[in-house]
C-alpha positions as CSV (number, residue, x, y, z in Angstrom):
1,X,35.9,-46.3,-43.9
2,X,39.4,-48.0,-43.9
3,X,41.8,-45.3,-43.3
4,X,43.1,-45.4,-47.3
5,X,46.6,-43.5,-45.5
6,X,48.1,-47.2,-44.1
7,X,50.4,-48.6,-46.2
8,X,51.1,-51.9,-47.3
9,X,53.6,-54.2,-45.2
10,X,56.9,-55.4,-47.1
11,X,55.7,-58.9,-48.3
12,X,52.9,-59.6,-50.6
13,X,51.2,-61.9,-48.4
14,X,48.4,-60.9,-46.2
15,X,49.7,-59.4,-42.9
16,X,47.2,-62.0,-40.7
17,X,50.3,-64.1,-39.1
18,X,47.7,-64.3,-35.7
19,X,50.4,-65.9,-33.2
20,X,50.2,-67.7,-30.1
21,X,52.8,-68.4,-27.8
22,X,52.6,-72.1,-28.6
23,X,53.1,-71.0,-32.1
24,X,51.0,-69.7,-35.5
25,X,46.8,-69.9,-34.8
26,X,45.7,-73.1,-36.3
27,X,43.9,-72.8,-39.5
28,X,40.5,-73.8,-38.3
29,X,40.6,-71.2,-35.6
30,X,41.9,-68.7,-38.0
31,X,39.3,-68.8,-39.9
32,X,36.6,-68.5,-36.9
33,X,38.6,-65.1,-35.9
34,X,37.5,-64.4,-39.5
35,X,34.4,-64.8,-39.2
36,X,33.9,-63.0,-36.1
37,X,35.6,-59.6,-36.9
38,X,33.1,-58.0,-35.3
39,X,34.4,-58.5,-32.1
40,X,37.5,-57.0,-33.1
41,X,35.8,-53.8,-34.7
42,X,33.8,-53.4,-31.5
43,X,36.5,-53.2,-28.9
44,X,38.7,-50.5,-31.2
45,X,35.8,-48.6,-31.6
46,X,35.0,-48.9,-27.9
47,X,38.4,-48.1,-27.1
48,X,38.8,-45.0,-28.9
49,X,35.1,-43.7,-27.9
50,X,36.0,-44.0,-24.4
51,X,39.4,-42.3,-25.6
52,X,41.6,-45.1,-23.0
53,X,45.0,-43.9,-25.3
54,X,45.0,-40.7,-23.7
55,X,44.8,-41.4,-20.3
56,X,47.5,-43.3,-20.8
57,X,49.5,-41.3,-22.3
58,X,51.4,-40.0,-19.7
59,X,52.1,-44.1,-19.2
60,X,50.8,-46.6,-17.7
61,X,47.7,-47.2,-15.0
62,X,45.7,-49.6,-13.2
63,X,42.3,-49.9,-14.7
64,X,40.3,-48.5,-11.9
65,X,41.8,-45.4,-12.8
66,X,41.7,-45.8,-16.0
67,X,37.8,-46.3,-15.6
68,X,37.5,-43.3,-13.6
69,X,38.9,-41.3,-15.6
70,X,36.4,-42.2,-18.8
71,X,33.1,-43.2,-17.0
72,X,33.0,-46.4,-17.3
73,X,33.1,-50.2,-15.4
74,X,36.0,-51.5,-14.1
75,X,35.2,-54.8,-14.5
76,X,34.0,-54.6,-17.9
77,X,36.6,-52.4,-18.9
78,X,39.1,-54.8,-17.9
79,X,37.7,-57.4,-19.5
80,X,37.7,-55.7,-22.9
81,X,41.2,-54.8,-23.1
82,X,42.3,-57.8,-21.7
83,X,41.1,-58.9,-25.0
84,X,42.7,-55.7,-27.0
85,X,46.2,-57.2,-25.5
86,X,46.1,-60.3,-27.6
87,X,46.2,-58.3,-30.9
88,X,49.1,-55.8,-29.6
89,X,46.4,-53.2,-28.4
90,X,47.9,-52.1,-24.9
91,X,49.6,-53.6,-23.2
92,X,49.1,-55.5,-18.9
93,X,52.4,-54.7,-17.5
94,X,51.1,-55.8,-14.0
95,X,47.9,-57.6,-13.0
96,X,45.2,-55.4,-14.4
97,X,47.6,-52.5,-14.7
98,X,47.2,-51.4,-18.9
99,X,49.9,-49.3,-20.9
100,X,49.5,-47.7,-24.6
101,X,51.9,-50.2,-27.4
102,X,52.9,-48.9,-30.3
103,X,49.7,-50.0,-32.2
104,X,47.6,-48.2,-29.1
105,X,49.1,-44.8,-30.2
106,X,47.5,-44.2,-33.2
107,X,44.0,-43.9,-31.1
108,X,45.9,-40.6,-29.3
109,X,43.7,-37.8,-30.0
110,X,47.3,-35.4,-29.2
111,X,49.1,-37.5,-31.8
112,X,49.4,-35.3,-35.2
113,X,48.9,-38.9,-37.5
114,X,46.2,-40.0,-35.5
115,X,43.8,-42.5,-36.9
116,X,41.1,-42.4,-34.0
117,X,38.2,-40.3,-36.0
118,X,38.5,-42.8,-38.9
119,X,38.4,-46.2,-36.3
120,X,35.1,-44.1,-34.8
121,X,33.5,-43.9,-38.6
122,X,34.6,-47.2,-39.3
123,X,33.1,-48.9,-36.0
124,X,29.8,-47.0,-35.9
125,X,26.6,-48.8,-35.7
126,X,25.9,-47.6,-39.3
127,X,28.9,-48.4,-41.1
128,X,28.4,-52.2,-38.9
129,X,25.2,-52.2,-40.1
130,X,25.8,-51.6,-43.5
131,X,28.0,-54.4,-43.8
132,X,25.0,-57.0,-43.4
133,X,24.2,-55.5,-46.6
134,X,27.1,-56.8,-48.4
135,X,25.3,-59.6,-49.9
136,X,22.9,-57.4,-51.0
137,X,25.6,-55.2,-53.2
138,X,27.3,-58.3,-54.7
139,X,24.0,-59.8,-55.7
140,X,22.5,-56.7,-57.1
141,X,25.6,-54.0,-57.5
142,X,24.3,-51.3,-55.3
143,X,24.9,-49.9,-52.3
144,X,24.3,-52.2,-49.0
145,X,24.2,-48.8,-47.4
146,X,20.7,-47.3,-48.6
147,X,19.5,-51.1,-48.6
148,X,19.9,-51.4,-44.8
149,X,19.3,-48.1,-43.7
150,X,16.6,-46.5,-46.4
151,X,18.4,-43.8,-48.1
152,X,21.7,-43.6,-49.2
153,X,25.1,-42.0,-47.2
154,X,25.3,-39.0,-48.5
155,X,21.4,-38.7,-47.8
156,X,22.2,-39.7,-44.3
157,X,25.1,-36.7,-43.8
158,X,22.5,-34.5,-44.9
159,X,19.7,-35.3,-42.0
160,X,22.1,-36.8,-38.9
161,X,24.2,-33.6,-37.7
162,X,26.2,-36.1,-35.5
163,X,27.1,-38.6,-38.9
164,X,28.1,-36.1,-40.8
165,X,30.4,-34.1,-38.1
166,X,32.3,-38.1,-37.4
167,X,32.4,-38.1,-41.3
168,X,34.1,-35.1,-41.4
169,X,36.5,-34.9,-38.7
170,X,37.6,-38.6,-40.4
171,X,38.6,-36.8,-43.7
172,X,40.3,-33.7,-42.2
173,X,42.7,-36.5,-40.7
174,X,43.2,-38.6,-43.3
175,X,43.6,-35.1,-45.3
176,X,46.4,-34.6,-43.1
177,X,48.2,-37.7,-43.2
178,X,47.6,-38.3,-46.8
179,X,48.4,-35.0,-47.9
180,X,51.8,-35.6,-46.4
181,X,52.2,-38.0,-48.9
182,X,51.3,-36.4,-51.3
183,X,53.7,-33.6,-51.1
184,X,56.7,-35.4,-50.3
185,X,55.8,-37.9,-53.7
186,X,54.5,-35.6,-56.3
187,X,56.1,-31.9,-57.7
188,X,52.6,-30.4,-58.1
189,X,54.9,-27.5,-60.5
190,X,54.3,-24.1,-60.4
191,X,50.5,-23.4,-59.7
192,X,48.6,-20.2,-60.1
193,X,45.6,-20.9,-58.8
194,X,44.2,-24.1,-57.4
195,X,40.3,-25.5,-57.1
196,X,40.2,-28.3,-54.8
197,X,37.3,-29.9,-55.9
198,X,35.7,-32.1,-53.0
199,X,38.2,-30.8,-50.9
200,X,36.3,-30.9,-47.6
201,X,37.3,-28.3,-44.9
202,X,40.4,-27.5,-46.9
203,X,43.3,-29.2,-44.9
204,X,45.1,-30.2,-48.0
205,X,44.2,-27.0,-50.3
206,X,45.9,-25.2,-47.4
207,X,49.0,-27.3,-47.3
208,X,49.4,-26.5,-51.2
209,X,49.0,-22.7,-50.5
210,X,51.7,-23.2,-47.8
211,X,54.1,-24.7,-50.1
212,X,53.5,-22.5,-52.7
213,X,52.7,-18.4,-51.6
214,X,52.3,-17.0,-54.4
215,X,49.5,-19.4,-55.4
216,X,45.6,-18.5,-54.3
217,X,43.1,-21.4,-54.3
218,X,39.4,-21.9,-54.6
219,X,37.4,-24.6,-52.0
220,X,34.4,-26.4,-53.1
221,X,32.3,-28.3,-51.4
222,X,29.1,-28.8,-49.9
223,X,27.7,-25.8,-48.4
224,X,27.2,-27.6,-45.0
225,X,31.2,-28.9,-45.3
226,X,32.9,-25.4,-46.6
227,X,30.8,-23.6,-44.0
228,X,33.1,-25.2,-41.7
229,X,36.1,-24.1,-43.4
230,X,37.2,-20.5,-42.3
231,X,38.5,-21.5,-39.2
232,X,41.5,-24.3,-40.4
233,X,41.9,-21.5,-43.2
234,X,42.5,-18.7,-40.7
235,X,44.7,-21.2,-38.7
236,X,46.7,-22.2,-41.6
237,X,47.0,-18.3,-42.1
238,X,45.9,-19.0,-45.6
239,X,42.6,-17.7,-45.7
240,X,42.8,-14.5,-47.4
241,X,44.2,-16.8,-50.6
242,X,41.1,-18.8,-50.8
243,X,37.6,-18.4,-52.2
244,X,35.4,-20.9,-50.8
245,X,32.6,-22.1,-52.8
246,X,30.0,-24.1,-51.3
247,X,28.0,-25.9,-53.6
248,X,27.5,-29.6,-55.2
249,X,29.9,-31.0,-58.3
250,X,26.8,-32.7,-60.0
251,X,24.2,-29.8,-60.4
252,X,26.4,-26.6,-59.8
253,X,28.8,-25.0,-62.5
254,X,32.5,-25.5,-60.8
255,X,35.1,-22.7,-60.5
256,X,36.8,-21.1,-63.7
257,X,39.9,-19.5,-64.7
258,X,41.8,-22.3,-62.7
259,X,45.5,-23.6,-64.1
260,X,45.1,-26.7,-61.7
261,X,42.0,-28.2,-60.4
262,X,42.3,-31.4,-58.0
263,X,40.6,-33.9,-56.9
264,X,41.7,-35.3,-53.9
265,X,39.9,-39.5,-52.9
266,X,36.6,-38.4,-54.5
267,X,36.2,-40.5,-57.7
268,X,36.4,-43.4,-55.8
269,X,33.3,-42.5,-53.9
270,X,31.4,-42.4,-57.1
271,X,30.3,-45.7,-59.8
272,X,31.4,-44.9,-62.8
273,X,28.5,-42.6,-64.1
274,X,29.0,-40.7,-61.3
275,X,32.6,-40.3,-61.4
276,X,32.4,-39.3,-65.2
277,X,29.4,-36.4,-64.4
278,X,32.1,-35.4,-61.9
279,X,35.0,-35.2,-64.6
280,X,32.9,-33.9,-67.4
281,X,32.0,-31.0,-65.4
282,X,35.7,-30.3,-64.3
283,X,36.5,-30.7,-68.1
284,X,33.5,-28.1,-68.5
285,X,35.5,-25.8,-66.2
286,X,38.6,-26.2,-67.9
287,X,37.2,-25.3,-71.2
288,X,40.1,-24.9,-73.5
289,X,42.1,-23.0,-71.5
290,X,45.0,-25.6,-71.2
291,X,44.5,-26.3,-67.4
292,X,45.5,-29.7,-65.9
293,X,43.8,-32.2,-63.9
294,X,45.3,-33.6,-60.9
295,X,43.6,-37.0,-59.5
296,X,44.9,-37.8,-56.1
297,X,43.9,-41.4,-55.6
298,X,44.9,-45.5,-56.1
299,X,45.6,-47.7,-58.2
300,X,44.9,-51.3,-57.7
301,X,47.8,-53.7,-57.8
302,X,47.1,-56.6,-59.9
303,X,46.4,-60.2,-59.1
304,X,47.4,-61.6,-55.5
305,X,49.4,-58.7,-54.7
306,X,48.8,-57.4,-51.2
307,X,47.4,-54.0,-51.8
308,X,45.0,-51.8,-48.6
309,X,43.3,-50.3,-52.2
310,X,41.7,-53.8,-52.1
311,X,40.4,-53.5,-48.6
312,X,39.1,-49.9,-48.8
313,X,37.4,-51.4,-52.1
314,X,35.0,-53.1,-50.3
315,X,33.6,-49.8,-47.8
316,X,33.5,-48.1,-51.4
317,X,31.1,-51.1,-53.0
318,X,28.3,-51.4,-49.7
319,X,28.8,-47.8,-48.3
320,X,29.1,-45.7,-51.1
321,X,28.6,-47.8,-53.9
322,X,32.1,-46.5,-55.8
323,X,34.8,-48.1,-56.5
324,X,39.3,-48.4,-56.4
325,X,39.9,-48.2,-59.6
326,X,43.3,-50.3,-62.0
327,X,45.0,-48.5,-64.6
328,X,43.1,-50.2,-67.1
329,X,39.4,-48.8,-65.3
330,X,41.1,-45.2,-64.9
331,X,42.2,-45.0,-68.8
332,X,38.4,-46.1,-69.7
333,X,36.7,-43.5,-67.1
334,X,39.4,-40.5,-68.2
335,X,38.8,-40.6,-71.8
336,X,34.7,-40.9,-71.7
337,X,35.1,-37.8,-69.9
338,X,37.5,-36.2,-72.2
339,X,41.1,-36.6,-70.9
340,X,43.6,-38.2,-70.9
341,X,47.1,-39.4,-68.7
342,X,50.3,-37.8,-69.0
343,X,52.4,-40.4,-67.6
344,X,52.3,-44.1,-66.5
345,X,51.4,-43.9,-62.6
346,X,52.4,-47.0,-60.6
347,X,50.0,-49.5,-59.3
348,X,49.2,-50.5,-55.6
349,X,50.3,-46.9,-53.9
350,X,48.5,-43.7,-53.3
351,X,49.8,-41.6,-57.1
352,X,48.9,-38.8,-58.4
353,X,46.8,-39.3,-61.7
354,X,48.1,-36.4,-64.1
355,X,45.5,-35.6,-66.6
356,X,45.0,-33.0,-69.4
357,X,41.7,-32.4,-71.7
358,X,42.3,-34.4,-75.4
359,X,42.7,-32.6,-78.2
C-alpha cells in the first residue's frame, strides 16, 4: 500500500510540478503521464526487486556492472533507468554510467528508513491487479481486491506464503519509521502494561518497552504473524516482557488486565462494521477497569488540502475495503463502540487518537 509514513510537502497543492528543461510538462501531456502510472509503478518496483540501490551504494557504476551484479540485461536495464532518471530516480553521470539520487536511497535495503518492502507490496502483480477493480469498488462499495482475484486479502495472506511474508516485511518497516513518529509526538504516560492489538511482529510494542522498562506488554496477532515474533523480541532484548498471543480480534477474547491497549494503522483496514467489532471487543477487554485506548492512525484533512491520508485512502477502498477516516467519521465509529476522545487531535497528520470507555 502507499507507505502511510511520507509526509506531506509544505504547500497545499499537489506535489506533481513534472518539469522539463524547456519548462513545466504541458497540461495535455500531464495528464497522459496520468493516465499511464503504470509505467511509473513498474520500473520502481523493478528497480527495487532487482535491488539496483545497493550496488550502487558504494557510488556510482556503469550499467554492465550494474547488470552483472543483479542478473539481468544490459540493454534493457539501461533502458529502464534511463527512464527512472527523468523523475529524479538515479542518476547518468557519464554515458550509461548510473548513480543512486537522493530519491534512489530510500530503495537501500542497508538504509534504517527504507521504503523498499512497501514499493515491492505496492508494485506487485496483485496489488496492480487489484486496481482494475477500482470501478468495481466505487460502483458497488466493496473491495476490487476479492472481485479481481476471488477471495479477499486477508484470504490471500492466509494461502500464498510468499504474499503474506512481502505483506509483512512492509509493516515491520513502516512500524519502524512510523513508530518514530510516534514517540517523538505523543507522551504515551506512564504504562503498566501494554496490548498491542494488531501489532504485527512487534517492532513498535518493543520500541514502547524500550522507552519505558518497567512496563511488560502483550502481542496479538495472527498466529501465522506473532509466530514470527520471538526473534525481533529477543533482538530488541525485550522478550522476556512480552506475552505473545496469537489469535484473531474478531472471534478470539483479547488480553485483559491491560492499563493501555493500542492499536497501531488497523482501523483503517476495516469498513466500519468491522472496525466497530474490533473496538467493541477491546472495550470488552477493558471492562470497567478504567484502561485507555490508544488509536494510532490519521485524520483526514478537509476539503482541497493536500493530505497522503487521501492517497493511502484509495489502497484502503479496492484492497482492503477500509477506510482514512475525518474527525467527524472517528467521533461516530468511537461512540457506537462505547468510547469516546479525550482531546481534539489535529487533522491531516499521523495523531494519536486518545480514547477512554463512556460512562
Amino acid at each position: 500500500m502507499s507507505d502511510p509514513t511520507v509526509g506531506a510537502p509544505d504547500t497545499a497543492a499537489v506535489p506533481l510540478d513534472l518539469v522539463t528543461p524547456e519548462g513545466p510538462v504541458p497540461p495535455r501531456l500531464k495528464l497522459m503521464l496520468l493516465a499511464n502510472g503504470q509505467r511509473f509503478t513498474a520500473v520502481v518496483h523493478t528497480l527495487a526487486d532487482l535491488g539496483v540501490a545497493d550496488v550502487l551504494a558504494a557510488g556510482p557504476r556503469p550499467v554492465r556492472e550494474i547488470a552483472e551484479a543483479v542478473g539481468c540485461d544490459a540493454t534493457q536495464l539501461y533502458r529502464v533507468l534511463r527512464f527512472a532518471v527523468l523523475v529524479g530516480l538515479f542518476r547518468e553521470v557519464e554515458p550509461e554510467v548510473f548513480a543512486l539520487t537522493e530519491l534512489a536511497e530510500g530503495l537501500r535495503g542497508d538504509v534504517p528508513d527504507n521504503v523498499r518492502d512497501a514499493v515491492l507490496l505496492d508494485g506487485s502483480e496483485k496489488f496492480n491487479r487489484a486496481f482494475t477493480g477500482l470501478g468495481h469498488s466505487v460502483r458497488t462499495g466493496r473491495p476490487g481486491f476479492d472481485h479481481v482475484h476471488g477471495r479477499s486479502f486477508w484470504q490471500d495472506l492466509e494461502a500464498d506464503d510468499e504474499a503474506a511474508r512481502t505483506f509483512d516485511a512492509a509493516m515491520t518497516g513502516i512500524s519502524r519509521r512510523l513508530g518514530a513518529v510516534y514517540l517523538e509526538r505523543h507522551d504515551f504516560g506512564r504504562p503498566r502494561r501494554i496490548a498491542d492489538v494488531g501489532g504485527g511482529r512487534g517492532y513498535f510494542l518493543a520500541s514502547l518497552l524500550e522507552r519505558y522498562p518497567d512496563a511488560r506488554g502483550v502481542l496479538f496477532d495472527r498466529p501465522q504473524v506473532v509466530a514470527a515474533a520471538g526473534e525481533l523480541l529477543e533482538e530488541r532484548g525485550v522478550d522476556d516482557r512480552v506475552e505473545v498471543v496469537g489469535g484473531d480480534f474478531f472471534t478470539d477474547a483479547l488480553p485483559t488486565g491491560c492499563d493501555t491497549y493500542v492499536l497501531k494503522t488497523v482501523l483503517h483496514d476495516w469498513p466500519d462494521d468491522g472496525a466497530a467489532r474490533i473496538l467493541r471487543r477491546v472495550r470488552e477487554a477493558i471492562g470497567g477497569t478504567g484502561a485507555r485506548l490508544l488509536i494510532l492512525e490519521q485524520v483526514v484533512a478537509p476539503m482541497n488540502t493536500w493530505d497522503p491520508a487521501k492517497l493511502l485512502d484509495l489502497d484502503m477502498m479496492v484492497v482492503m475495503g477500509g477506510r482514512e477516516r475525518n474527525l467527524t467519521e472517528w467521533h461516530r465509529l468511537l461512540a457506537g463502540a462505547g468510547f469516546r476522545l479525550t482531546h481534539e487531535p489535529e487533522a491531516g497528520d499521523w495523531t494519536v487518537l486518545e480514547c477512554v470507555p463512556e460512562d
